[in-house]
N, CA, C and O atoms as CSV, one atom per row, in Angstrom:
chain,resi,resn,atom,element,x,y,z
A,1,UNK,N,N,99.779,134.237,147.683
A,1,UNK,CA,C,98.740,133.570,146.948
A,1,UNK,C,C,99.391,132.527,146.050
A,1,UNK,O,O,100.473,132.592,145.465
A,2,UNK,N,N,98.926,132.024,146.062
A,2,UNK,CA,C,99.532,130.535,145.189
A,2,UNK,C,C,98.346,130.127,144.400
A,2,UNK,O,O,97.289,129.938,145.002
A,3,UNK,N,N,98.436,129.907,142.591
A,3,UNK,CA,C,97.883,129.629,142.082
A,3,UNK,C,C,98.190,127.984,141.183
A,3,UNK,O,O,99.363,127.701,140.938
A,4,UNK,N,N,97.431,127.322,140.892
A,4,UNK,CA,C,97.437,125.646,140.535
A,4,UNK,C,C,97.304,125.805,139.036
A,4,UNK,O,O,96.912,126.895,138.620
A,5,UNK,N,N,97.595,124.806,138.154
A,5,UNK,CA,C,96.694,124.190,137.030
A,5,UNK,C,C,95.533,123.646,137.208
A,5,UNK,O,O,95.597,122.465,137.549
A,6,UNK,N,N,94.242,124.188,137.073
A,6,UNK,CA,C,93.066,123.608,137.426
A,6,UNK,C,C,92.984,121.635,137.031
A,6,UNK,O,O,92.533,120.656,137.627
A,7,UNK,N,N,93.622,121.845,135.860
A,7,UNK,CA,C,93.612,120.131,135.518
A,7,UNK,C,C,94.573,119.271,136.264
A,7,UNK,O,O,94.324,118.066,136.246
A,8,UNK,N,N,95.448,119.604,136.805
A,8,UNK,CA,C,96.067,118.584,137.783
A,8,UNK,C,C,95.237,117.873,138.830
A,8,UNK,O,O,94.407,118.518,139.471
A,9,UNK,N,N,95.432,116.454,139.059
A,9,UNK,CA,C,95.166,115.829,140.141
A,9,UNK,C,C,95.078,116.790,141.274
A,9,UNK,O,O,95.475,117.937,141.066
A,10,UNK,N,N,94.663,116.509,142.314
A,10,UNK,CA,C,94.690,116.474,143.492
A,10,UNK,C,C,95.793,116.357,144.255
A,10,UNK,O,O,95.891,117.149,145.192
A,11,UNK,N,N,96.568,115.639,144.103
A,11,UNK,CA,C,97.831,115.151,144.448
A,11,UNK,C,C,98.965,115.758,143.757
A,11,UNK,O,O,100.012,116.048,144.335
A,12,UNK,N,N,98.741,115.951,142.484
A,12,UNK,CA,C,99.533,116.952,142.046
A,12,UNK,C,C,99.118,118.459,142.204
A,12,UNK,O,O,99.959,119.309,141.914
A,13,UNK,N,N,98.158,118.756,142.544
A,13,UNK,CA,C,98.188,120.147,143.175
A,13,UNK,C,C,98.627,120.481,144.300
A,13,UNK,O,O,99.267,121.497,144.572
A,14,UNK,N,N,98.280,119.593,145.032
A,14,UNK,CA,C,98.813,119.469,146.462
A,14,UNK,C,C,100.457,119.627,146.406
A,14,UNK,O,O,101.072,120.365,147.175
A,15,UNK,N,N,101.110,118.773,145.316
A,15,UNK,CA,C,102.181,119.174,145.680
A,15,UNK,C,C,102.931,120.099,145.269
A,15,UNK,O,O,104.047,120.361,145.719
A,16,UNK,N,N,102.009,121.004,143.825
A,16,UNK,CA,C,102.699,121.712,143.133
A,16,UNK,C,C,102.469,123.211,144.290
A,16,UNK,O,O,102.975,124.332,144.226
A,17,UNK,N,N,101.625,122.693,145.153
A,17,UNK,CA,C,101.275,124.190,146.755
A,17,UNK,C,C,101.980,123.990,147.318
A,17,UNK,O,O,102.528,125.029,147.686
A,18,UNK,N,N,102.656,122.661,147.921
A,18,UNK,CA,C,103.638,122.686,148.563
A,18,UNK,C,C,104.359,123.450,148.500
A,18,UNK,O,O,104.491,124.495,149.136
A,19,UNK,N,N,105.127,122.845,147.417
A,19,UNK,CA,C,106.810,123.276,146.463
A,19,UNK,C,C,106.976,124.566,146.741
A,19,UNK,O,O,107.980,125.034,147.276
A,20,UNK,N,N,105.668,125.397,146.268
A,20,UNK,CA,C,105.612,126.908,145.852
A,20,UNK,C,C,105.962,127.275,147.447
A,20,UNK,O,O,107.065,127.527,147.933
A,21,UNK,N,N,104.743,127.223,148.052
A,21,UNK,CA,C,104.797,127.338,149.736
A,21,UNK,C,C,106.104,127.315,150.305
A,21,UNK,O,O,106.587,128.374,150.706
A,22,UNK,N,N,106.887,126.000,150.412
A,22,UNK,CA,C,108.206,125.797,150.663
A,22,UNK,C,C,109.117,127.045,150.099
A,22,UNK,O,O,109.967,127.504,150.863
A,23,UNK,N,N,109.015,127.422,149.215
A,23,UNK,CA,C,109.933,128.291,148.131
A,23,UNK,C,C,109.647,129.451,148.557
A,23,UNK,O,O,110.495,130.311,148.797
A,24,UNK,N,N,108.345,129.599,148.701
A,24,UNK,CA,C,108.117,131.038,148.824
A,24,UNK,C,C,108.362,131.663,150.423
A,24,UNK,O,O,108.228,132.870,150.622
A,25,UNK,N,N,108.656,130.913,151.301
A,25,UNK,CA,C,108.585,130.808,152.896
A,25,UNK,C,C,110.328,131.119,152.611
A,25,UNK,O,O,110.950,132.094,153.032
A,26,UNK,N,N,110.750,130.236,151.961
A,26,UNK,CA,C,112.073,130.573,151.777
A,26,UNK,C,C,112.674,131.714,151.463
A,26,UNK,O,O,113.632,132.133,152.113
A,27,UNK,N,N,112.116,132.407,150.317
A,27,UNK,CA,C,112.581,133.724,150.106
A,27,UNK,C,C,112.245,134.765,151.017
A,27,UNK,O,O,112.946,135.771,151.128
A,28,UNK,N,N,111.034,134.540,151.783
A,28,UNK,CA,C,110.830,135.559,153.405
A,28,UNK,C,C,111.187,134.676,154.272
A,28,UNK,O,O,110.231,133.945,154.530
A,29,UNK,N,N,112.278,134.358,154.940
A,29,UNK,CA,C,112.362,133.539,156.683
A,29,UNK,C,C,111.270,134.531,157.352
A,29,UNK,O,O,111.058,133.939,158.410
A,30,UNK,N,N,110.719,135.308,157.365
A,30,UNK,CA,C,110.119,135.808,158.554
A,30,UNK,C,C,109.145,136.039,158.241
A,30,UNK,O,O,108.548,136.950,158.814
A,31,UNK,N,N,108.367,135.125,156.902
A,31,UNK,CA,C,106.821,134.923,157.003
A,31,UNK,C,C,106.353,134.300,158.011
A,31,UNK,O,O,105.544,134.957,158.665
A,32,UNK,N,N,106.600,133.128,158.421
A,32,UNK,CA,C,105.954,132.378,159.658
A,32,UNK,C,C,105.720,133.705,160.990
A,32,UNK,O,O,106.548,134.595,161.180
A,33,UNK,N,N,104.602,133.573,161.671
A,33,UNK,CA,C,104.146,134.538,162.557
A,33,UNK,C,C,105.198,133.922,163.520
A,33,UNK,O,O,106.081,133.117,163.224
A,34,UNK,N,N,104.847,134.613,165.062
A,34,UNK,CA,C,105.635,134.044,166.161
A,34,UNK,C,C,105.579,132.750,166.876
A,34,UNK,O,O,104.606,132.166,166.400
A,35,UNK,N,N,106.179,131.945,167.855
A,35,UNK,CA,C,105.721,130.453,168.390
A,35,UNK,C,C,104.164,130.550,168.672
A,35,UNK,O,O,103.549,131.607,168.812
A,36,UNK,N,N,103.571,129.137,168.739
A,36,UNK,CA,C,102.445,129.035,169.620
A,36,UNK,C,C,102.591,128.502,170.694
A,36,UNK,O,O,103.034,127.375,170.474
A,37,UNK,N,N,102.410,128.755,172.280
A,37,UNK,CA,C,102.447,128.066,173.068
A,37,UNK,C,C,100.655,127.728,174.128
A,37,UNK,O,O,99.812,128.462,174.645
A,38,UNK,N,N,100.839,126.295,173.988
A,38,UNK,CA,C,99.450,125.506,174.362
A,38,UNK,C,C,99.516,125.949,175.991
A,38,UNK,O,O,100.510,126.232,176.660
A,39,UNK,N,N,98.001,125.904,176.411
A,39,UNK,CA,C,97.778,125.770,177.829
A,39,UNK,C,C,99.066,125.392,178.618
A,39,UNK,O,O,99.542,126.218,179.397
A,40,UNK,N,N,99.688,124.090,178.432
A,40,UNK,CA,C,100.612,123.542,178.787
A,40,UNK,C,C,101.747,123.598,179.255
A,40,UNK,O,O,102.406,123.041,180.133
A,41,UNK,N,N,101.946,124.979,177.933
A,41,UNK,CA,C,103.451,125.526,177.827
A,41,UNK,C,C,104.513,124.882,176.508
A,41,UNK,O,O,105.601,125.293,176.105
A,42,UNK,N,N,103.703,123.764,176.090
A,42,UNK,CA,C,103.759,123.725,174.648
A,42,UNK,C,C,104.195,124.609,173.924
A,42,UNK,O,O,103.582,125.673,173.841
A,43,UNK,N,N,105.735,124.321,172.995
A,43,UNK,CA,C,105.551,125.390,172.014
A,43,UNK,C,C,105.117,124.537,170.547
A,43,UNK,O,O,104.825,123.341,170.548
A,44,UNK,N,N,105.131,125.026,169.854
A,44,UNK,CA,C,104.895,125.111,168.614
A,44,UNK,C,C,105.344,126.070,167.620
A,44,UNK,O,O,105.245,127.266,167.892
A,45,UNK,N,N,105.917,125.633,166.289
A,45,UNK,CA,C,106.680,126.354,165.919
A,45,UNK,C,C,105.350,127.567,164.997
A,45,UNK,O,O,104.212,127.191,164.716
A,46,UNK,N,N,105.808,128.753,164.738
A,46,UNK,CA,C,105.011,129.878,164.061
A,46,UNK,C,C,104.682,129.027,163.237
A,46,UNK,O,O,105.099,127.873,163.147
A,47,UNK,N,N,103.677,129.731,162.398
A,47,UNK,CA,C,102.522,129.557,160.981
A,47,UNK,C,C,102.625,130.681,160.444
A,47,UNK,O,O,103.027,131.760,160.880
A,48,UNK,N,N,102.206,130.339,159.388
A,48,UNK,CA,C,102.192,131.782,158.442
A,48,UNK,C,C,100.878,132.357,158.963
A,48,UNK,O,O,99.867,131.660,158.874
A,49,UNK,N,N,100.806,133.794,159.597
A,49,UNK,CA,C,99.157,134.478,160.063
A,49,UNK,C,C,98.482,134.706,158.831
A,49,UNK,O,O,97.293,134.745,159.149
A,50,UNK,N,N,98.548,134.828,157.967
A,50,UNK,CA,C,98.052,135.376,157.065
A,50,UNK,C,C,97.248,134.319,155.996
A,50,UNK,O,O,97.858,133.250,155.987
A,51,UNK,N,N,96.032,134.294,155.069
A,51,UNK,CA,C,95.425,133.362,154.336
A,51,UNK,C,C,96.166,133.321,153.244
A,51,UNK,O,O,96.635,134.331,152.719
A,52,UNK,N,N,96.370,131.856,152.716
A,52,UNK,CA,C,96.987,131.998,151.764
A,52,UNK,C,C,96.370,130.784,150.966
A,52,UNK,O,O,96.468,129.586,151.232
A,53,UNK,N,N,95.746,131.363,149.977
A,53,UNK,CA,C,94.272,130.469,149.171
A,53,UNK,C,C,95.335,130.155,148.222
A,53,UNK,O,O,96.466,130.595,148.010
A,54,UNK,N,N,94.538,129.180,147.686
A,54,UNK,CA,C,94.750,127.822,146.506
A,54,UNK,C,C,93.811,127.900,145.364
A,54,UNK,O,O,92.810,127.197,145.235
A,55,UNK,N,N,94.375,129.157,144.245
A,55,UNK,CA,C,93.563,129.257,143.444
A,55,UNK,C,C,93.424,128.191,142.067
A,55,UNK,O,O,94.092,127.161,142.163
A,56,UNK,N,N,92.780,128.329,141.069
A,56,UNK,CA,C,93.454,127.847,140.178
A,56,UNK,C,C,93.011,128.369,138.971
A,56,UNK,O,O,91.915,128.927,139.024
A,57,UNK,N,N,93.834,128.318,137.402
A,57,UNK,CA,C,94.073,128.697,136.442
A,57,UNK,C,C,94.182,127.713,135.492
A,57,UNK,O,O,94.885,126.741,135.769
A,58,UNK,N,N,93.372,127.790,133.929
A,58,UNK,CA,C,93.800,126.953,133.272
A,58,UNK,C,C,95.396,127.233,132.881
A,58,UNK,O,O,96.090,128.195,133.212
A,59,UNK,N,N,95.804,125.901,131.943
A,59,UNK,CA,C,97.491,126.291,131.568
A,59,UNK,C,C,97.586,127.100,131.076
A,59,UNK,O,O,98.717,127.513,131.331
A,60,UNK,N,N,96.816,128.142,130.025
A,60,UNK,CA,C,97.101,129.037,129.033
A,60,UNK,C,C,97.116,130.146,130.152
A,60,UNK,O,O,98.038,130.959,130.218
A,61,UNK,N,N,96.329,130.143,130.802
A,61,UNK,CA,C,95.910,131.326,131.763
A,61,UNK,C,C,96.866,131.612,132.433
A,61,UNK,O,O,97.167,132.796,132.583
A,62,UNK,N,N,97.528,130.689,132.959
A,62,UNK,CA,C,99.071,130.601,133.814
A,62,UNK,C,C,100.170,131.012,133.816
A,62,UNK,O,O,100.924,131.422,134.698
A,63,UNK,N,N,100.286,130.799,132.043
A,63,UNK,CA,C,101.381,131.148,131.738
A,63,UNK,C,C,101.285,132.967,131.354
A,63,UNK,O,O,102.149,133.799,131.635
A,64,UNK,N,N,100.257,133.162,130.801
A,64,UNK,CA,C,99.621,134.945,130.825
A,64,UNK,C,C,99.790,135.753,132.289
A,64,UNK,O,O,100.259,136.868,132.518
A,65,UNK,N,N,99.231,134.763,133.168
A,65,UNK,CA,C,99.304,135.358,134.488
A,65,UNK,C,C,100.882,135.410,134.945
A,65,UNK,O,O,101.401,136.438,135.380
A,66,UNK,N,N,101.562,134.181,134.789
A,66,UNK,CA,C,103.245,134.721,134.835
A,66,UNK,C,C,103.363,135.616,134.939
A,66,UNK,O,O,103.396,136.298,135.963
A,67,UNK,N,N,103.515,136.019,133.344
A,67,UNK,CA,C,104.328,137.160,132.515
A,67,UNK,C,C,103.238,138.048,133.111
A,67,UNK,O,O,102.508,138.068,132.120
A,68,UNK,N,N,102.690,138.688,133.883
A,68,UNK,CA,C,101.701,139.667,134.041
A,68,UNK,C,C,102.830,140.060,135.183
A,68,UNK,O,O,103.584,141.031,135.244
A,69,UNK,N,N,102.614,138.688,136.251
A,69,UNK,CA,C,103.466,138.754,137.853
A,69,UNK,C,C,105.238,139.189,137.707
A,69,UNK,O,O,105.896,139.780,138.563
A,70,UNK,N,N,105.634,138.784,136.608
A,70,UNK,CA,C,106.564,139.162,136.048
A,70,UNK,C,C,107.699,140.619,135.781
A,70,UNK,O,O,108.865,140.998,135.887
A,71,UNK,N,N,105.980,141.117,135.265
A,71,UNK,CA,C,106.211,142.606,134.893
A,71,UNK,C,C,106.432,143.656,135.629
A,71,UNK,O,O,106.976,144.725,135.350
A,72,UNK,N,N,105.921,143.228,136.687
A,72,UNK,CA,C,105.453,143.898,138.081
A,72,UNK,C,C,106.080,143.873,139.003
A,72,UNK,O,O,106.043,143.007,139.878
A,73,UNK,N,N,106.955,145.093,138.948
A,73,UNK,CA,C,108.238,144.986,140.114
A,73,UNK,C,C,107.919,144.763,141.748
A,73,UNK,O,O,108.722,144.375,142.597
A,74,UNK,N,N,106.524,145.119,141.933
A,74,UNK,CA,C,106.381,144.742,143.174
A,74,UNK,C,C,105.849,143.571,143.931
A,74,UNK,O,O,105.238,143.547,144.999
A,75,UNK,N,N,106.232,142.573,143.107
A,75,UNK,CA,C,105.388,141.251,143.153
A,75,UNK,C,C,106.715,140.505,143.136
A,75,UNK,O,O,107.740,140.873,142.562
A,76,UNK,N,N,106.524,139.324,143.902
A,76,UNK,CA,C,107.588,138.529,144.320
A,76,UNK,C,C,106.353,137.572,143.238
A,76,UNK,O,O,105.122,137.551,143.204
A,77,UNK,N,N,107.494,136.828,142.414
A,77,UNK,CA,C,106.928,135.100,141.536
A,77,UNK,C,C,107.700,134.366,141.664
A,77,UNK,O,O,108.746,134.426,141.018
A,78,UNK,N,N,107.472,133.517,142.454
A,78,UNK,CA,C,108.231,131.885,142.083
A,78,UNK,C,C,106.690,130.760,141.397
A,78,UNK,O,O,105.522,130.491,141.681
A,79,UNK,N,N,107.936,130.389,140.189
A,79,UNK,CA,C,107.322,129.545,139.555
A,79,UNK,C,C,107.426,128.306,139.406
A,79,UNK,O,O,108.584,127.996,139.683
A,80,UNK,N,N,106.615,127.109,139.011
A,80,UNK,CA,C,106.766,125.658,138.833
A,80,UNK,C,C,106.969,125.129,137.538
A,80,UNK,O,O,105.878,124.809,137.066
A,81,UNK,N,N,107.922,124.899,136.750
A,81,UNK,CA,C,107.913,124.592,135.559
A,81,UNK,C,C,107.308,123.135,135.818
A,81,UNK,O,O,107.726,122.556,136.821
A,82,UNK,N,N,106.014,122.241,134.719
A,82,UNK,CA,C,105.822,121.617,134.721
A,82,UNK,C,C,107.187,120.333,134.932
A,82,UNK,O,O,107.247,119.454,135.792
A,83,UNK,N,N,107.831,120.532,134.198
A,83,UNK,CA,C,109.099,119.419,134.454
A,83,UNK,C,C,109.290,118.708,135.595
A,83,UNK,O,O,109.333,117.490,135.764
A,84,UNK,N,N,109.424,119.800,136.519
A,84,UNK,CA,C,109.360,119.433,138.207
A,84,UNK,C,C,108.520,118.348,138.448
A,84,UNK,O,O,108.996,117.564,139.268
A,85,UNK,N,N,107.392,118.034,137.992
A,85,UNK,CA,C,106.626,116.940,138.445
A,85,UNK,C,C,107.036,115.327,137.809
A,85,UNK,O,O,106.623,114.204,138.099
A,86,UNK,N,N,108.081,115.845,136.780
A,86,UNK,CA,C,107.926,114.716,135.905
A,86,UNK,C,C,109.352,113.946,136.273
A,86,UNK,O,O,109.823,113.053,135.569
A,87,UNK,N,N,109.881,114.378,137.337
A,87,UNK,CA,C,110.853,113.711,137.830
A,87,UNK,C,C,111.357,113.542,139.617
A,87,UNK,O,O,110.393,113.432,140.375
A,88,UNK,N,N,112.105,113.529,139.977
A,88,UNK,CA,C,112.768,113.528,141.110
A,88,UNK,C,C,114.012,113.588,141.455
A,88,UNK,O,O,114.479,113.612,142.594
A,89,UNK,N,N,114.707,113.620,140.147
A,89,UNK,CA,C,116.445,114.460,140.013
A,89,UNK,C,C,116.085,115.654,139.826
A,89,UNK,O,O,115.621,116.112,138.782
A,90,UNK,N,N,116.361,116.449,141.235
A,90,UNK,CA,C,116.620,117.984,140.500
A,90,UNK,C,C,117.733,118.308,139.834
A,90,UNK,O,O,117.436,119.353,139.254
A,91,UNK,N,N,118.958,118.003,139.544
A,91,UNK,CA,C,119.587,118.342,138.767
A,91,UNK,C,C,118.747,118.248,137.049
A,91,UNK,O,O,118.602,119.049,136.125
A,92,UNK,N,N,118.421,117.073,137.253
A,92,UNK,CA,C,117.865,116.348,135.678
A,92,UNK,C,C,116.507,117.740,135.346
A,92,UNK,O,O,116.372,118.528,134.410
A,93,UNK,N,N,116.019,117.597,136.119
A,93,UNK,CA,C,114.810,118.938,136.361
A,93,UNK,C,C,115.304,120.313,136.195
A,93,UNK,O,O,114.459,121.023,135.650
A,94,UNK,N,N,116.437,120.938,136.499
A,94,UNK,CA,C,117.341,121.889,136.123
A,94,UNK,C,C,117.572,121.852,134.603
A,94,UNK,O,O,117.515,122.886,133.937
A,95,UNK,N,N,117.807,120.774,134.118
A,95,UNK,CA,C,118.645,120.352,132.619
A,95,UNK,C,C,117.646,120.649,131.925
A,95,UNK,O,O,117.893,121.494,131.065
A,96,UNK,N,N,116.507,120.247,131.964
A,96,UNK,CA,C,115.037,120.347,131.320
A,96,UNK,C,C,114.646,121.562,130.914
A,96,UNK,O,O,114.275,121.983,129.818
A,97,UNK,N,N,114.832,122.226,132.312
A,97,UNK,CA,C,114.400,123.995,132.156
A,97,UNK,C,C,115.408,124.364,131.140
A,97,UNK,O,O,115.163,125.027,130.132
A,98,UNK,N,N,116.496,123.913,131.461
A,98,UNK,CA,C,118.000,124.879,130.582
A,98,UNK,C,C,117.788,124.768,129.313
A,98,UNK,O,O,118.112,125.701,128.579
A,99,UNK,N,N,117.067,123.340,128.671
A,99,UNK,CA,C,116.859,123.356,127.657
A,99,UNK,C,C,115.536,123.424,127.229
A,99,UNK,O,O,115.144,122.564,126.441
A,100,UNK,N,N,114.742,124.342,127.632
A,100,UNK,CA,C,113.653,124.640,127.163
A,100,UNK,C,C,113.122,125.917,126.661
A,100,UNK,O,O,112.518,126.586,127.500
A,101,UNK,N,N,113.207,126.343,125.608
A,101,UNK,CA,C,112.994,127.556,125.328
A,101,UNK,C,C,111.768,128.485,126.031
A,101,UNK,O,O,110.610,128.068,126.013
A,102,UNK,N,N,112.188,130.030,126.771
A,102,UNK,CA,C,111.292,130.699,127.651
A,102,UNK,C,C,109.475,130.463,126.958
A,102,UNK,O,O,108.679,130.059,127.806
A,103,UNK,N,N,108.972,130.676,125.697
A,103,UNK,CA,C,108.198,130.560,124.928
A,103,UNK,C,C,107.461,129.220,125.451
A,103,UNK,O,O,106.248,129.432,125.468
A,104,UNK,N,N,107.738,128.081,125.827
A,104,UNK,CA,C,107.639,126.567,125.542
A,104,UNK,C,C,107.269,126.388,127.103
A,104,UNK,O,O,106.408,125.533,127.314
A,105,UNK,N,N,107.660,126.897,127.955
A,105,UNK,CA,C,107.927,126.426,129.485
A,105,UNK,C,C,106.329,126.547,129.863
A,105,UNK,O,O,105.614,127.520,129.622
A,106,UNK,N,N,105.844,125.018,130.677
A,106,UNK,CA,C,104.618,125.578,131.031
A,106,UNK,C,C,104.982,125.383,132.733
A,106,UNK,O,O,106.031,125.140,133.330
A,107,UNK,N,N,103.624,125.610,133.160
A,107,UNK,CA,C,103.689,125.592,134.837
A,107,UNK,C,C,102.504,124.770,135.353
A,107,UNK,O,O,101.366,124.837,134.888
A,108,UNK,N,N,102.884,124.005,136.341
A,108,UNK,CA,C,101.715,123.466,137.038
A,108,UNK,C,C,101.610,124.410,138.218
A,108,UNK,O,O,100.783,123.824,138.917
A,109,UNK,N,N,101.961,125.570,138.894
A,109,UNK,CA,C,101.829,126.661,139.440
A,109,UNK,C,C,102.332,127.615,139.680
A,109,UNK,O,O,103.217,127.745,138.835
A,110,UNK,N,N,102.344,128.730,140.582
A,110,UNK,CA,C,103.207,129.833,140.880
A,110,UNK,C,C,102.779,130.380,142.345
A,110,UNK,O,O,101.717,130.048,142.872
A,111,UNK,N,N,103.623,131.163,142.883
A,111,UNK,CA,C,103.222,131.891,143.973
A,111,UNK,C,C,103.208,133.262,143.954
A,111,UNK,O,O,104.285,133.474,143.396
A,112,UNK,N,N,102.797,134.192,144.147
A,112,UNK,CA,C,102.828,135.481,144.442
A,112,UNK,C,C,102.853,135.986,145.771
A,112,UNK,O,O,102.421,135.346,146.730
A,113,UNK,N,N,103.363,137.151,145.848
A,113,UNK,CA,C,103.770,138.104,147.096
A,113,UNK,C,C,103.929,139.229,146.809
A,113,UNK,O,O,104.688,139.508,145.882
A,114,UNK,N,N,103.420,139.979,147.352
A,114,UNK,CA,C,103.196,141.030,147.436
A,114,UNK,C,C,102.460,142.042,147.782
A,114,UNK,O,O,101.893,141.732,148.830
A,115,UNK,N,N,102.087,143.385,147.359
A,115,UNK,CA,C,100.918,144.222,147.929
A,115,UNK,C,C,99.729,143.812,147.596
A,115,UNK,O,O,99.442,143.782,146.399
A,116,UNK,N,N,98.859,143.440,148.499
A,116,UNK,CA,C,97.297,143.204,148.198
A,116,UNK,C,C,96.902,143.535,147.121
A,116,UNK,O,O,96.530,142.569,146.456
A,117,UNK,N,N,96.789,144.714,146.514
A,117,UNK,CA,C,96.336,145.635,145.452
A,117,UNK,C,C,96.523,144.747,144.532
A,117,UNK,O,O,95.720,144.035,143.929
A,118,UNK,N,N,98.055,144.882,144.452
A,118,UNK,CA,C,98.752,144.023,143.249
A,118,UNK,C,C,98.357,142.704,142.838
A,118,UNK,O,O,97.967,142.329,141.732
A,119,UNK,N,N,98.515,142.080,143.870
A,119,UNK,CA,C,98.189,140.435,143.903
A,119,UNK,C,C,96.948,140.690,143.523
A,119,UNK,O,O,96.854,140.593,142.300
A,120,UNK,N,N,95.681,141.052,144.186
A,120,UNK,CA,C,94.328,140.801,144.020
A,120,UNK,C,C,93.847,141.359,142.020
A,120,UNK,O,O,92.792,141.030,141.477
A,121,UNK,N,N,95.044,142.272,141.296
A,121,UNK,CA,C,94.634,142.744,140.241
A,121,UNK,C,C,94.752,141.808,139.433
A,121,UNK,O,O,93.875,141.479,138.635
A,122,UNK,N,N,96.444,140.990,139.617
A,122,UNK,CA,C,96.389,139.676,138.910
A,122,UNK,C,C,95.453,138.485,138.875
A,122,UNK,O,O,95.219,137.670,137.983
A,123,UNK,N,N,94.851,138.663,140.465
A,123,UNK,CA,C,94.431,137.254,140.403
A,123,UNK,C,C,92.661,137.532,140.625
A,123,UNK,O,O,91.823,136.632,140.688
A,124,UNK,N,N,92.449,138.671,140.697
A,124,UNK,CA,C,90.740,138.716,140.673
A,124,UNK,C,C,89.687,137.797,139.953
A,124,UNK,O,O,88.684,137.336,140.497
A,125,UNK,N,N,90.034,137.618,138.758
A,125,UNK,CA,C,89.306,136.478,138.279
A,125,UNK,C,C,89.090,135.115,138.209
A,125,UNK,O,O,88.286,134.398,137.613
A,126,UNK,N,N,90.406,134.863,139.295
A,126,UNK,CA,C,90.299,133.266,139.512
A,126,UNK,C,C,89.222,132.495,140.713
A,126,UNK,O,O,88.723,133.309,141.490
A,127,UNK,N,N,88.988,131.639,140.842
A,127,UNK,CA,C,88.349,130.458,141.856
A,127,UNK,C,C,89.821,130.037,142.597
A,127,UNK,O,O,90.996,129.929,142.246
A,128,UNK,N,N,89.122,129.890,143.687
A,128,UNK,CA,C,89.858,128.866,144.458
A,128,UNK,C,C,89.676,127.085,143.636
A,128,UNK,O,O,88.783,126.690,142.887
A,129,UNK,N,N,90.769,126.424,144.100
A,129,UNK,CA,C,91.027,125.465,143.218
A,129,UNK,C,C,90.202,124.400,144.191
A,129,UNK,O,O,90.233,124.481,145.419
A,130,UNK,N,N,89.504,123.450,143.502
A,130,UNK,CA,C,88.678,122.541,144.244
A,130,UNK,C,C,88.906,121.330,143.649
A,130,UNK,O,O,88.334,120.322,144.062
């Protein structure tokens, strides 16, 4: 599940789902299901089988919901420190976080993984992001 800053653009949500998506695919290689192959014989590379909605959260809410996903040993979180958007050196984007006190850090999103239960307790009260 991947959750947004409701106030971001469009474009910046989009990419703050990406990022997460990318990241979070990363820490499982073996989320993507198996090839697809077309009538043809076409392959195509796997997809993730599973839904994976685009919620969203105001900023205050985000950062609560973190530290919730946080706590919770059975929950995989990767997070987006706002910074990330505000550049395109990741090193420089690294430097930002380093110097930002944990208290201060906001997010334009996060991802979660984990047991249904879990995920759905954190995130029951949100909308999908529109």
């Amino acid at each position: 599940m991947i959750v947004v800053d409701r106030d971001l653009t469009a474009g910046r949500a989009a990419n703050a789902a990406a990022v997460l998506a990318v990241s979070l695919g990363a820490a499982h290689p073996d989320m993507p299901g198996p090839d697809l192959v077309d009538a043809g014989g076409g392959r195509h590379p796997g997809l993730f089988p599973h839904g994976l909605p685009i919620l969203a959260a105001g900023a205050t809410e985000l950062v609560r919901l973190r530290e919730a996903a946080a706590a919770d040993p059975e929950v995989l979180l990767v997070d987006f420190p706002s910074a990330g958007q505000t550049t395109n050196d990741y090193q420089e984007f690294r430097a930002m976080v380093a110097t930002t006190a944990p208290a201060e850090l906001r997010y334009v999103g996060i991802a979660l993984q984990g047991p249904a239960d879990a995920v759905r307790t954190l995130t029951r009260r949100l909308s999908l992001y529109r």
